[in-house]
The first five atom37 places (N, CA, C, CB, O) and aatype in JSON, in Angstrom:
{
  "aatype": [20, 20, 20, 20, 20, 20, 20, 20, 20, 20, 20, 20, 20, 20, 20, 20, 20, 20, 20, 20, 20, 20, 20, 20, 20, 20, 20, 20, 20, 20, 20, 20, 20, 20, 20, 20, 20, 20, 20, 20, 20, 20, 20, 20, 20, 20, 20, 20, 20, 20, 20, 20, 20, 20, 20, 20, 20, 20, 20, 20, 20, 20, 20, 20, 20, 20, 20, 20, 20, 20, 20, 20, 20, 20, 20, 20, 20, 20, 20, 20, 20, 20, 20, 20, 20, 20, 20, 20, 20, 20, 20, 20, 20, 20, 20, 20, 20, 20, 20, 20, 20, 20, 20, 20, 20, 20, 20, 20, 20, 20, 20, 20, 20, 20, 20, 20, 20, 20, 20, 20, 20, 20, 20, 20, 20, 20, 20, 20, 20, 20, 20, 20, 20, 20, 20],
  "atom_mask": [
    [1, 1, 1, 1, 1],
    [1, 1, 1, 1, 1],
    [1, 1, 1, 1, 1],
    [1, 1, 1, 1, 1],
    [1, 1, 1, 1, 1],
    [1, 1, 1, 1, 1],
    [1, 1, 1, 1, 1],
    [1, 1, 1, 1, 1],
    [1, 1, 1, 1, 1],
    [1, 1, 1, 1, 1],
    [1, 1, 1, 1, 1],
    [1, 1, 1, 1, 1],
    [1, 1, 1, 1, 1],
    [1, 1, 1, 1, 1],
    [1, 1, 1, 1, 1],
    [1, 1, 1, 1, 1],
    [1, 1, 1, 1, 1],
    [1, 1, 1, 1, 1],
    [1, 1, 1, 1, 1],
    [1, 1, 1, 1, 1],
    [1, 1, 1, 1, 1],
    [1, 1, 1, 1, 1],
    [1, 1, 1, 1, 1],
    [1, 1, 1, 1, 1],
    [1, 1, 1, 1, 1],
    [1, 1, 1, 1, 1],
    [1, 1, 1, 1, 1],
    [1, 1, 1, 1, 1],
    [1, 1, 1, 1, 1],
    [1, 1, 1, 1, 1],
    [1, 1, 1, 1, 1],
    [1, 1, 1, 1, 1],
    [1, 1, 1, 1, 1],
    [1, 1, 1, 1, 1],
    [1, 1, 1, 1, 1],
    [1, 1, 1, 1, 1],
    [1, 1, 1, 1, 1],
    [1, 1, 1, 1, 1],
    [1, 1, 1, 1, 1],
    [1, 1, 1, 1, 1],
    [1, 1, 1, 1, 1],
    [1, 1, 1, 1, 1],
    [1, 1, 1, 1, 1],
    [1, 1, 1, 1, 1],
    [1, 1, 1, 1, 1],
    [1, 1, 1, 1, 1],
    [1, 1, 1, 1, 1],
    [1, 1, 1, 1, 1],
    [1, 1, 1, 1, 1],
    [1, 1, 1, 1, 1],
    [1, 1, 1, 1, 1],
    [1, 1, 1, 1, 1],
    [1, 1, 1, 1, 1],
    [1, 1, 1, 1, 1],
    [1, 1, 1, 1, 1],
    [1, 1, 1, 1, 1],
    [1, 1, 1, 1, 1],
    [1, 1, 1, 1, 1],
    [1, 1, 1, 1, 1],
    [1, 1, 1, 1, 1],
    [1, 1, 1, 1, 1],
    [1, 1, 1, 1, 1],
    [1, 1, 1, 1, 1],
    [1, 1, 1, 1, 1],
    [1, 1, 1, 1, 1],
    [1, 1, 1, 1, 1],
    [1, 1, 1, 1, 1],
    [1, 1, 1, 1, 1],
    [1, 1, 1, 1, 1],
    [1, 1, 1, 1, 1],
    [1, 1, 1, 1, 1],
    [1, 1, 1, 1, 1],
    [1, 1, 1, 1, 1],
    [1, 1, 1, 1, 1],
    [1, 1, 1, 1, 1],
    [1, 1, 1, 1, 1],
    [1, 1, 1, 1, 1],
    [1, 1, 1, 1, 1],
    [1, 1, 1, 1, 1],
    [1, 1, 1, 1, 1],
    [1, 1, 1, 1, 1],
    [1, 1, 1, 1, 1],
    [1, 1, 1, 1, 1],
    [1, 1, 1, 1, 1],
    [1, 1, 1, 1, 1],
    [1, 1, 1, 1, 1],
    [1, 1, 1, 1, 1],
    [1, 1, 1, 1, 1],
    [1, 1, 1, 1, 1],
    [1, 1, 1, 1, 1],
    [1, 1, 1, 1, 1],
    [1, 1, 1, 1, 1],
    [1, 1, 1, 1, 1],
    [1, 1, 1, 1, 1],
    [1, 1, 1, 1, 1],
    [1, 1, 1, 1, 1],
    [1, 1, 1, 1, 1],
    [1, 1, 1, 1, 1],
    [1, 1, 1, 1, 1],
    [1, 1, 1, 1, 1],
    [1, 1, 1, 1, 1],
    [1, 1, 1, 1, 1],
    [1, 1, 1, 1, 1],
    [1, 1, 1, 1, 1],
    [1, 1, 1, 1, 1],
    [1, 1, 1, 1, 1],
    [1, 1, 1, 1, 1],
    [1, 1, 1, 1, 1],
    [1, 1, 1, 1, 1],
    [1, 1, 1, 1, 1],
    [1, 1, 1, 1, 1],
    [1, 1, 1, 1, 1],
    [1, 1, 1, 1, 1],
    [1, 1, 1, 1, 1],
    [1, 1, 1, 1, 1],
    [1, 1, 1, 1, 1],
    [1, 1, 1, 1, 1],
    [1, 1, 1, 1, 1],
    [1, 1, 1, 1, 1],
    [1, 1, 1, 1, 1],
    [1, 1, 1, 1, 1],
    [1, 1, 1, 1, 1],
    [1, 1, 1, 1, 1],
    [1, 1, 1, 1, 1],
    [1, 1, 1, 1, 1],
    [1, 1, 1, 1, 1],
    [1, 1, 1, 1, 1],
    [1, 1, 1, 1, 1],
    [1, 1, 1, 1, 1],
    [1, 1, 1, 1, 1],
    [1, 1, 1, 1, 1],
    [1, 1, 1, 1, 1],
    [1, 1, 1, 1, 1],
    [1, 1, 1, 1, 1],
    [1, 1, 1, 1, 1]
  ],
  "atom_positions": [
    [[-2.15, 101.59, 4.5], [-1.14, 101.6, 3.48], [-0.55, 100.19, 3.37], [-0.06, 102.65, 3.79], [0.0, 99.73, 4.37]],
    [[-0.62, 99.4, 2.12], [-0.03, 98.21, 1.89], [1.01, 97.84, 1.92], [-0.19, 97.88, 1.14], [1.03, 97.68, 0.7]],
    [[2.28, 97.43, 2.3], [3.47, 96.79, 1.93], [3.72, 96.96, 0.87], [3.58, 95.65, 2.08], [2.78, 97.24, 0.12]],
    [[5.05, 96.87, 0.31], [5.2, 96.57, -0.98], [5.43, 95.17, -1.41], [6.15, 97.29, -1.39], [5.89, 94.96, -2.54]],
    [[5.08, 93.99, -0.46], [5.24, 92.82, -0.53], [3.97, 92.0, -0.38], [6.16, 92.57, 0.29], [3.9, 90.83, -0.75]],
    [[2.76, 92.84, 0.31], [0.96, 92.32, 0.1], [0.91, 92.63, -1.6], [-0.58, 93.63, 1.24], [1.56, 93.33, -2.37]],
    [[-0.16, 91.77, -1.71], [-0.68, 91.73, -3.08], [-1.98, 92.36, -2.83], [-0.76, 90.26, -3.77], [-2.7, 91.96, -1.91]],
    [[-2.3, 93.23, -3.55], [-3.49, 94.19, -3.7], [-4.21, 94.25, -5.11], [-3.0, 95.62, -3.37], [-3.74, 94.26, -6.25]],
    [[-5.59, 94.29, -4.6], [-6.86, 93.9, -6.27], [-6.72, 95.22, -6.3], [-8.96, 93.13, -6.26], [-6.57, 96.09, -5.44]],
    [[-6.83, 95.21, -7.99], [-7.31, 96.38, -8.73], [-8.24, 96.86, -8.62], [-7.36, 96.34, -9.72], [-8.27, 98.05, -8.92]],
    [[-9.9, 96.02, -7.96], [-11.04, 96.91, -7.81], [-10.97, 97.45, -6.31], [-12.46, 96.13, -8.14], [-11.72, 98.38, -6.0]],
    [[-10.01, 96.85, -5.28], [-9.84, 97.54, -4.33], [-8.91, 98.77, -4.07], [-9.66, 96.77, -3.68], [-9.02, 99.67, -3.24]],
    [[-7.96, 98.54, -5.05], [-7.06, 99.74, -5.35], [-8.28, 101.29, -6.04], [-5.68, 99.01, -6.82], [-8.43, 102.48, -5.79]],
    [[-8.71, 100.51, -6.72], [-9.57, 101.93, -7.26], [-10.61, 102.33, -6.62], [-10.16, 101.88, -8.58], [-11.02, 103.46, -6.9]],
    [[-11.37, 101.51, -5.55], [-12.17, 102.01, -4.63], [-11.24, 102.79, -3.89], [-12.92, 101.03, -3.86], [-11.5, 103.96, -3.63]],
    [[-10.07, 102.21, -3.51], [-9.21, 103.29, -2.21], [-8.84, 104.55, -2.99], [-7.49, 102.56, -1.46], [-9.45, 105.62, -2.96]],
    [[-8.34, 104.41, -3.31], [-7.81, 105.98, -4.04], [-9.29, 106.63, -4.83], [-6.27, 105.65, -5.58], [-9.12, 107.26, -5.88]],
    [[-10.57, 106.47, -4.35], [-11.62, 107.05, -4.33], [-12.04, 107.46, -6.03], [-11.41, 108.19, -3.28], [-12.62, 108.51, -6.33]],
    [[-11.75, 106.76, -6.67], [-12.22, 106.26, -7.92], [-13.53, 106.28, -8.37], [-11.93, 105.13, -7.99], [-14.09, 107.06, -9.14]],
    [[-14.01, 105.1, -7.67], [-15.34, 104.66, -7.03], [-15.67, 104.51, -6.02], [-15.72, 103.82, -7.24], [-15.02, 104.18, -5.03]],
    [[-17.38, 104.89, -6.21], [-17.79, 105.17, -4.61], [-17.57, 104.26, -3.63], [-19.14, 105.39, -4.42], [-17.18, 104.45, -2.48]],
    [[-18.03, 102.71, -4.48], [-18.0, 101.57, -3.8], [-17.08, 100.59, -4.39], [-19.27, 101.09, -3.69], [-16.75, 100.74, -5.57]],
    [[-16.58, 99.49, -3.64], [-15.76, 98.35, -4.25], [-16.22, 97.58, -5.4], [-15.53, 97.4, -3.3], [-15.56, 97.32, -6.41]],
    [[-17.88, 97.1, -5.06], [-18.67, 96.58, -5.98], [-18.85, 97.41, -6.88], [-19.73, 96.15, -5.57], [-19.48, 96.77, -7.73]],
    [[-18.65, 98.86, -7.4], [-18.93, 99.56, -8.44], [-17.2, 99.31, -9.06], [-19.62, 101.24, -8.03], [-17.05, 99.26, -10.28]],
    [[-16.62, 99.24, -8.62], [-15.35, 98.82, -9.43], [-14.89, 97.66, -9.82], [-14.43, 99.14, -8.93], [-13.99, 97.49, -10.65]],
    [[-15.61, 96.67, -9.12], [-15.95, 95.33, -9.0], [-16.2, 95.02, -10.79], [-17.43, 95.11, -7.84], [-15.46, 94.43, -11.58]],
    [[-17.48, 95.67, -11.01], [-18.16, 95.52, -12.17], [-17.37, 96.41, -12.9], [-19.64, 95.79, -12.14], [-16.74, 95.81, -13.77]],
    [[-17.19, 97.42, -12.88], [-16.32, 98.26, -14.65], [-15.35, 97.17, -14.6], [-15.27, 100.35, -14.65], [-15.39, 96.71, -15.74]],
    [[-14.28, 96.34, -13.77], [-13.26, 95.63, -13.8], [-13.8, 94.61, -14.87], [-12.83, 95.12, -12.4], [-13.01, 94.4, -15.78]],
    [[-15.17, 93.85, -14.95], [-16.0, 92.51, -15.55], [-16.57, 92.73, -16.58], [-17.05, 91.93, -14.78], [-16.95, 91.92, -17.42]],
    [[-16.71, 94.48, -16.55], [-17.62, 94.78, -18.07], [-16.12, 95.4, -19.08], [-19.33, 96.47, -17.8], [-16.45, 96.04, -20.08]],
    [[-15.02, 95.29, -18.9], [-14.05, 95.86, -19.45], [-13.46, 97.29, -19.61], [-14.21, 95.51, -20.28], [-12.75, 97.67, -20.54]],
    [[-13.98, 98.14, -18.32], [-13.83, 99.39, -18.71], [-12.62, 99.88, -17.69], [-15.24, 100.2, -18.64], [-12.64, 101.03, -17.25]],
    [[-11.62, 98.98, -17.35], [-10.5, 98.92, -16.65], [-9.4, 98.32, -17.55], [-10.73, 98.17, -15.41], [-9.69, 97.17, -17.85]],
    [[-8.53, 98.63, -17.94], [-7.64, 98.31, -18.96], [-6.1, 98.53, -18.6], [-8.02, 99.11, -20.14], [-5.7, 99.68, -18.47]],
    [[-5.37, 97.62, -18.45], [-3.57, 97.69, -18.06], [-3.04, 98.27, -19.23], [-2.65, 96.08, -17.81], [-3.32, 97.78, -20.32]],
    [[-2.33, 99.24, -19.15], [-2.04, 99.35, -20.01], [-2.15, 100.42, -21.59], [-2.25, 98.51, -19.84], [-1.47, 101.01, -22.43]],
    [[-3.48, 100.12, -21.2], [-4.38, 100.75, -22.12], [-4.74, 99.71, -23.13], [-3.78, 102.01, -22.77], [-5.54, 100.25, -23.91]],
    [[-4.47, 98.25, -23.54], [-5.08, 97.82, -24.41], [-5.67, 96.37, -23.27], [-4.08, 97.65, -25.87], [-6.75, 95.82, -23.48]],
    [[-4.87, 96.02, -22.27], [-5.6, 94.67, -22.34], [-6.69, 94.77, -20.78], [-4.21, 93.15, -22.32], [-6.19, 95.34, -19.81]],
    [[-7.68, 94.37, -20.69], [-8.79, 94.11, -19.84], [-8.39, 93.43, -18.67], [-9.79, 93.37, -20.48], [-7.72, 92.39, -18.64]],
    [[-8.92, 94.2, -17.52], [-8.2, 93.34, -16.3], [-9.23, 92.81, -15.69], [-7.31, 94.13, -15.2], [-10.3, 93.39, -15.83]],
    [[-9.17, 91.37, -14.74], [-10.32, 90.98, -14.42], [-9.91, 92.13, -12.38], [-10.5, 88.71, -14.66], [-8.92, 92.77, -12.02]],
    [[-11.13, 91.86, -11.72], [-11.34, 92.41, -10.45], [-9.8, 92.23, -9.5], [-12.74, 91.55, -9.79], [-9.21, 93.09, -8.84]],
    [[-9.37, 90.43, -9.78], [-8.61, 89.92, -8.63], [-7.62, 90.5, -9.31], [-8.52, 88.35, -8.17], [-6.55, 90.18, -8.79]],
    [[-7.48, 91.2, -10.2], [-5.72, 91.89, -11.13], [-4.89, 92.05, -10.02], [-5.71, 93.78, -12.1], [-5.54, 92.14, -8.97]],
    [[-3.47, 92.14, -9.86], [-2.63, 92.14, -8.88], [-1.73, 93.61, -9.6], [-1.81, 90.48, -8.65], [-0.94, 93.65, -10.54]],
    [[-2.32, 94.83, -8.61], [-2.26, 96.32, -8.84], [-0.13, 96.25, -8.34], [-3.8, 97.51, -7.39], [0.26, 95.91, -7.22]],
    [[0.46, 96.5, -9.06], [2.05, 97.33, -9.1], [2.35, 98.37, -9.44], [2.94, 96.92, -9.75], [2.0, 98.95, -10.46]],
    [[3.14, 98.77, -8.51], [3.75, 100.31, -8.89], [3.97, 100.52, -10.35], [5.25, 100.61, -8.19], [4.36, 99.67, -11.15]],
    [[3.71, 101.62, -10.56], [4.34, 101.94, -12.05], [3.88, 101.23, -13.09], [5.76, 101.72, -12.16], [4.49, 100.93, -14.12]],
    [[2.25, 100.86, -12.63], [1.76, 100.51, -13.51], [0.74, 101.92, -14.02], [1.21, 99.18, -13.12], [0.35, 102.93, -13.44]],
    [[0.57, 101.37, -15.39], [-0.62, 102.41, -16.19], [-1.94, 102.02, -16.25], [-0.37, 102.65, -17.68], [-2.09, 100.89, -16.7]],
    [[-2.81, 102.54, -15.98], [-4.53, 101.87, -15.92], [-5.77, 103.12, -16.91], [-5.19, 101.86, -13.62], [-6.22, 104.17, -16.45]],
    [[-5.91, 102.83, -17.6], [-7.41, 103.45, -18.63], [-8.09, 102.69, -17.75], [-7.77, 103.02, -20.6], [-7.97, 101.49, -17.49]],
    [[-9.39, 104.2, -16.97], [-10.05, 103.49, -16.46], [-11.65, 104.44, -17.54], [-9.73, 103.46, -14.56], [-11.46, 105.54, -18.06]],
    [[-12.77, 103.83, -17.6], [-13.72, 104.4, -17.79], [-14.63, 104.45, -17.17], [-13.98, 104.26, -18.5], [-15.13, 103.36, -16.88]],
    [[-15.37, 105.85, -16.61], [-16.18, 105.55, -16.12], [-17.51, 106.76, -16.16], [-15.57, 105.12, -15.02], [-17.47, 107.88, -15.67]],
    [[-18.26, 106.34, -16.65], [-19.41, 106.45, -17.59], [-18.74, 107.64, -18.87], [-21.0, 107.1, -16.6], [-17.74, 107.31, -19.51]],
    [[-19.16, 108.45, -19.01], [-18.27, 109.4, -20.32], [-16.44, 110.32, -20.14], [-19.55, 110.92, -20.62], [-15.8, 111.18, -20.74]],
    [[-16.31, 109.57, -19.13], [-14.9, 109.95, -18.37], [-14.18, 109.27, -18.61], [-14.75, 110.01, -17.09], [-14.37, 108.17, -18.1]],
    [[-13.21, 109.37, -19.27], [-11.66, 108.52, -19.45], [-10.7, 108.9, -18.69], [-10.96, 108.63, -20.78], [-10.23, 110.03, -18.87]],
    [[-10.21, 108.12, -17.74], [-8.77, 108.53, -16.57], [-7.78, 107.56, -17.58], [-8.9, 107.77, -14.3], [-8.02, 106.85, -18.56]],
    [[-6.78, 107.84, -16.96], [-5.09, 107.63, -17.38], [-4.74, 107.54, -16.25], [-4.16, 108.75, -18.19], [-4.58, 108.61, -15.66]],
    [[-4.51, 106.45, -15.61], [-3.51, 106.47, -14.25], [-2.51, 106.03, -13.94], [-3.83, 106.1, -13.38], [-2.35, 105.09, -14.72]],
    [[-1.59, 106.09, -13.21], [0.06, 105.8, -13.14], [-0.28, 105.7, -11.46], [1.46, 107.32, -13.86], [-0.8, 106.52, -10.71]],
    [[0.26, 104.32, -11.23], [0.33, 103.7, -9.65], [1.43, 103.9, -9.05], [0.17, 102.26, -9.47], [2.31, 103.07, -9.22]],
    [[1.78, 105.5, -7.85], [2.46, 105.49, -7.52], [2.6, 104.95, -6.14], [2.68, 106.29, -7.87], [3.73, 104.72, -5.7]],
    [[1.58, 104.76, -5.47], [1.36, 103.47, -4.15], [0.64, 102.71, -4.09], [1.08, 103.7, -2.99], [-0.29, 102.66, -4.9]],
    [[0.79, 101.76, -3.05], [-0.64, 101.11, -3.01], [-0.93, 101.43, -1.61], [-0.76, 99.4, -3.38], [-0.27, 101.53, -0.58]],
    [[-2.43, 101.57, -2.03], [-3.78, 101.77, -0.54], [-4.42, 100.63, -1.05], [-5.13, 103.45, -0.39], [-4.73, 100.27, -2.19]],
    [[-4.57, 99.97, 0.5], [-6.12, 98.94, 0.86], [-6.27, 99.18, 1.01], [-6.78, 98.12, 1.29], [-7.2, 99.14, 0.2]],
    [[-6.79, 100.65, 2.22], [-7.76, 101.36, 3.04], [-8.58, 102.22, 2.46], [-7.22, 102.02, 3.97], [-7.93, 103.11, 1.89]],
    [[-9.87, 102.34, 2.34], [-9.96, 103.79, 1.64], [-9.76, 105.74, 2.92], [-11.98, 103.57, 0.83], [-9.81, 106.2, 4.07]],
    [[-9.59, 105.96, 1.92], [-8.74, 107.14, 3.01], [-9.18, 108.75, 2.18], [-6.43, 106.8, 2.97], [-9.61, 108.78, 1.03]],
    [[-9.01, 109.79, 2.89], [-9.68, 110.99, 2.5], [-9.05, 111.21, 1.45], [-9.73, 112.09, 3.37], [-7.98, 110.64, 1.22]],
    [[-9.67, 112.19, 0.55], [-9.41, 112.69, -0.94], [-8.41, 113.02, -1.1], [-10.03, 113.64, -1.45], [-7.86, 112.66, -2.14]],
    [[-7.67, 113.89, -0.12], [-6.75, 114.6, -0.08], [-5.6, 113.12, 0.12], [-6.96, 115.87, 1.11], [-4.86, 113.1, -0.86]],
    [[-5.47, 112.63, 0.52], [-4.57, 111.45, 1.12], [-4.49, 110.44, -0.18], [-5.35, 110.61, 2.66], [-3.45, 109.84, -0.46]],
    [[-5.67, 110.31, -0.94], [-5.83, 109.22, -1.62], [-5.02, 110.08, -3.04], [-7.62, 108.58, -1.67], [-4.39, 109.22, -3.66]],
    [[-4.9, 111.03, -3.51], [-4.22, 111.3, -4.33], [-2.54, 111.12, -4.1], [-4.71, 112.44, -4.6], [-2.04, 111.44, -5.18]],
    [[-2.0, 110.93, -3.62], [-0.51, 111.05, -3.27], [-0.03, 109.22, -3.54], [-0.27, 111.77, -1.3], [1.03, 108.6, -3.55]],
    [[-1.52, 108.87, -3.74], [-0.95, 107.28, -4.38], [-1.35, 106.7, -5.69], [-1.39, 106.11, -3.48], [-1.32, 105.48, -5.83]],
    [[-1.86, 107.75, -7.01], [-1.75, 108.14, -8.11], [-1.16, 109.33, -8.32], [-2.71, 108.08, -8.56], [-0.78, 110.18, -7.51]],
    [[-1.12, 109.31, -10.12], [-0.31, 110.06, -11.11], [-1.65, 109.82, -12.03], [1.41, 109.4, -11.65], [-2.05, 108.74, -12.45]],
    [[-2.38, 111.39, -12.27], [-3.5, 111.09, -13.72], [-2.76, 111.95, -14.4], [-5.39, 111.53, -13.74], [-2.42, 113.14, -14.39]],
    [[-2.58, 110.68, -15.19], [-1.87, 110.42, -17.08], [-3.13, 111.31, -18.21], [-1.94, 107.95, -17.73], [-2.87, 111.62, -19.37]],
    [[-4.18, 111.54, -17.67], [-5.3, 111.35, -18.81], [-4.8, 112.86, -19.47], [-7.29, 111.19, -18.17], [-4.47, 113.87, -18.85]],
    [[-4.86, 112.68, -20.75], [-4.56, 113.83, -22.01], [-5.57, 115.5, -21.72], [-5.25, 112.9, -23.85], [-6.8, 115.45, -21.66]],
    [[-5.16, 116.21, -21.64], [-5.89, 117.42, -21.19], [-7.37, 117.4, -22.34], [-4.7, 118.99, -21.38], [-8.57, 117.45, -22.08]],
    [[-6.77, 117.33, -23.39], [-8.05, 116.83, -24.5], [-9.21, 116.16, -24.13], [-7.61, 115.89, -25.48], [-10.37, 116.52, -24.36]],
    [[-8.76, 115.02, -23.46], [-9.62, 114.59, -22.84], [-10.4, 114.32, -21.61], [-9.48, 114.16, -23.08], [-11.02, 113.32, -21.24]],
    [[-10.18, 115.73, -20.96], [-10.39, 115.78, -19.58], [-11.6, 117.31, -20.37], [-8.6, 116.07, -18.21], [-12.6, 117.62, -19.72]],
    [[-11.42, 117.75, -21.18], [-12.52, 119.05, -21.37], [-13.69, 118.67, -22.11], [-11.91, 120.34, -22.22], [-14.59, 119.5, -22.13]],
    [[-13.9, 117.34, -22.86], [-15.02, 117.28, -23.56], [-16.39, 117.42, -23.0], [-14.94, 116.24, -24.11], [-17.15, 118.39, -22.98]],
    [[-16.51, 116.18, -22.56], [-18.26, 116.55, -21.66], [-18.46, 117.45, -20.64], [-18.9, 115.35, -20.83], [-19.5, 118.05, -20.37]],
    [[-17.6, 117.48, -20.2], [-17.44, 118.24, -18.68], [-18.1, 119.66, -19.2], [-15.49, 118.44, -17.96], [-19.2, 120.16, -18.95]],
    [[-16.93, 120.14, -20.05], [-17.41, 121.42, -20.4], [-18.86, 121.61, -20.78], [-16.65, 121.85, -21.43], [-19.65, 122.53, -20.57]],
    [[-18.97, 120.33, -21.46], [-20.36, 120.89, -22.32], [-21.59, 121.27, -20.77], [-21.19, 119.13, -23.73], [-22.27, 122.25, -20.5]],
    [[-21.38, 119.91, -20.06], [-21.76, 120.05, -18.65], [-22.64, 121.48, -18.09], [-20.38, 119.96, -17.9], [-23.75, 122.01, -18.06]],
    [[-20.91, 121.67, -17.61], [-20.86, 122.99, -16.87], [-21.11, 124.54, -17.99], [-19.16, 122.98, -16.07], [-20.79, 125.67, -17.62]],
    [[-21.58, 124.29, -19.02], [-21.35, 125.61, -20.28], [-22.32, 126.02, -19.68], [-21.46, 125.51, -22.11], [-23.15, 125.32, -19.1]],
    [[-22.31, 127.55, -19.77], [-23.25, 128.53, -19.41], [-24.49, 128.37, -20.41], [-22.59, 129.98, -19.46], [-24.42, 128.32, -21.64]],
    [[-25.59, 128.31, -19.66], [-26.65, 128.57, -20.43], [-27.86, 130.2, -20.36], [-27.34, 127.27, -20.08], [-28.18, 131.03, -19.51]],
    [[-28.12, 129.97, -21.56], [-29.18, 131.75, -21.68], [-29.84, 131.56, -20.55], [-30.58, 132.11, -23.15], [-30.36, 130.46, -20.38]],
    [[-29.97, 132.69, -19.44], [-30.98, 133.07, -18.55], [-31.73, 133.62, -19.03], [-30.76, 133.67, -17.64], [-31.43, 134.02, -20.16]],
    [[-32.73, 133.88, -18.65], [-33.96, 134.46, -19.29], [-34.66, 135.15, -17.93], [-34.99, 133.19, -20.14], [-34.8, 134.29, -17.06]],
    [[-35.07, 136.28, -17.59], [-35.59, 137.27, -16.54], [-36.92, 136.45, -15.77], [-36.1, 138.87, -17.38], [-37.84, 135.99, -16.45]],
    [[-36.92, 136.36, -14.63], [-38.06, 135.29, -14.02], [-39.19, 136.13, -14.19], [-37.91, 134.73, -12.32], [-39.21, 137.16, -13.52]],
    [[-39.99, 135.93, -14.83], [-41.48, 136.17, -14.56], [-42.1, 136.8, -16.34], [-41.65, 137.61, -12.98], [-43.1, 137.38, -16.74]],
    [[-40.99, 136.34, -16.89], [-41.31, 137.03, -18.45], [-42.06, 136.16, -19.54], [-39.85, 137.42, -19.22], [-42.7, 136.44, -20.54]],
    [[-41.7, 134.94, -18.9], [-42.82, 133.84, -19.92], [-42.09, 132.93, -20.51], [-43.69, 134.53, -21.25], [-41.1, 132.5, -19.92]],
    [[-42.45, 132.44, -21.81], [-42.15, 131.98, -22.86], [-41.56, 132.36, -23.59], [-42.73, 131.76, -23.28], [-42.29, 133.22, -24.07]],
    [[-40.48, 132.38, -24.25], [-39.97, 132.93, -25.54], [-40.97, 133.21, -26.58], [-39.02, 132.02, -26.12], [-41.98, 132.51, -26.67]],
    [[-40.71, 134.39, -27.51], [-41.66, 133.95, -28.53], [-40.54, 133.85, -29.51], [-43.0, 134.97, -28.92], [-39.32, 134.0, -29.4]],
    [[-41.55, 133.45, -30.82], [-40.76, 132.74, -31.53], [-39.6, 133.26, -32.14], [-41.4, 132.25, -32.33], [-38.6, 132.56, -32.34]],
    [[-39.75, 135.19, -32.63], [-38.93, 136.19, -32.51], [-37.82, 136.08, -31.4], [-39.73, 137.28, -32.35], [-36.79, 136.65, -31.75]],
    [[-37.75, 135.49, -30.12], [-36.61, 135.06, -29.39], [-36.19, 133.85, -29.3], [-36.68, 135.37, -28.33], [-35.13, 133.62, -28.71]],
    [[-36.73, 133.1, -29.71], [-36.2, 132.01, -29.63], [-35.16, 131.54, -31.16], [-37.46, 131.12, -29.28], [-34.19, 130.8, -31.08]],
    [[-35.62, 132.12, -32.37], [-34.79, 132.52, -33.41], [-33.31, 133.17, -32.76], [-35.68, 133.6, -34.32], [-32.22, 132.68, -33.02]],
    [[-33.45, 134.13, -32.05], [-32.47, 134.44, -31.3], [-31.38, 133.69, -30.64], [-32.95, 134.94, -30.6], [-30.17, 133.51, -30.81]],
    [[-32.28, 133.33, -29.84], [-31.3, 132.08, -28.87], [-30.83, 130.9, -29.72], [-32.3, 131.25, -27.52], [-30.0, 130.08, -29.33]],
    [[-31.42, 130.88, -30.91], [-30.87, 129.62, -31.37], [-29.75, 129.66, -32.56], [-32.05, 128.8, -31.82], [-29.22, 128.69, -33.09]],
    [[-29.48, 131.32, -32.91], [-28.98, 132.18, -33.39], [-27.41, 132.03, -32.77], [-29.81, 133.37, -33.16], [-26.39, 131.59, -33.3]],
    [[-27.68, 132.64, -31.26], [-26.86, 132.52, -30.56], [-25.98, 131.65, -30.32], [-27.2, 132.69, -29.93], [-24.76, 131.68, -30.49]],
    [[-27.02, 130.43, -29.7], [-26.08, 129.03, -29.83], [-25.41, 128.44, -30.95], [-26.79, 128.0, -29.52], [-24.41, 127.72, -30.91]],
    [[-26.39, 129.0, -32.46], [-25.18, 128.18, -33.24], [-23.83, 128.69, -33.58], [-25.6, 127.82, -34.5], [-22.87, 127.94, -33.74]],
    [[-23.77, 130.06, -33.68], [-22.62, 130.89, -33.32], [-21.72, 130.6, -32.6], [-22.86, 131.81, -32.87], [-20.53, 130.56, -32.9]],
    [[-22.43, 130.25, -31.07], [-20.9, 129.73, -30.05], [-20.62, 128.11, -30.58], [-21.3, 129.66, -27.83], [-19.41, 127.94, -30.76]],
    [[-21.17, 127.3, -30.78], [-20.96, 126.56, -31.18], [-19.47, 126.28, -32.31], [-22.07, 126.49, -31.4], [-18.46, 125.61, -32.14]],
    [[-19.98, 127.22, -33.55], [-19.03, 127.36, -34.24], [-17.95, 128.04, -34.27], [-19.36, 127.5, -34.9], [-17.31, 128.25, -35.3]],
    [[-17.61, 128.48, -33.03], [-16.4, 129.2, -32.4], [-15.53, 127.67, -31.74], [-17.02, 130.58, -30.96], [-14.32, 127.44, -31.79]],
    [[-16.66, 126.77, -31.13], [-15.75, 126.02, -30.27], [-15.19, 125.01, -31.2], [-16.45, 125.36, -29.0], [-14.43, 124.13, -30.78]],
    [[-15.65, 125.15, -32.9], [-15.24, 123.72, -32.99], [-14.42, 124.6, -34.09], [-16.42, 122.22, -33.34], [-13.61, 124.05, -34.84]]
  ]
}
């Protein structure tokens, strides 16, 4: 746990609070711009992380919202590493891909084959239906 008087990097802050797997993977979203103060301006790696700051982080189809309520240099278990963020991110945007992700898909009985084309009209029946429920 840092002082509140050490100065602590932003790609080490987001490796500790288990962000990213590795330092060097935060290293780089920090250089390719997908770390943002604020939400509008681009932080480089050496950024100097403060309380009560706000961070858009991206990382691959995932948008976080974070609010710095400590600072960690160490990285430390999951459970531990949350108690030194606040995720800001909009519920809106915490269900898009994920869901699509995890959405249930048609099982089909093991040992029955191929669809024929009579079911597969079906299934595709099906899907556009739920589809047009979700949107």
């Amino acid at each position: 746990m840092a002082s509140a008087s050490e100065k602590l990097r932003i790609d080490k802050y987001l490796w500790a609070i288990r962000l990213f797997k590795t330092r060097s993977l935060a290293t780089d979203a920090c250089r390719a711009g997908r770390v943002k103060w604020g939400g509008q301006q681009a932080v480089k790696p050496s950024h100097i992380v403060k309380i009560d700051d706000n961070y858009h982080v991206q990382k691959g189809v995932e948008k976080k919202v974070l609010r710095v309520t400590g600072l960690l240099d160490k990285r430390v278990d999951a459970k531990t590493a949350v108690n030194f963020y606040e995720d800001l991110t909009p519920v809106e945007e915490t269900w898009g891909y994920k869901s699509l992700i995890h959405a249930s898909t048609l099982k089909r009985d093991r040992g029955t084959g191929r669809p024929t084309k009579k079911d597969r009209r079906e299934i595709d029946e099906l899907q556009s239906d739920w589809w047009e429920k979700e949107e």
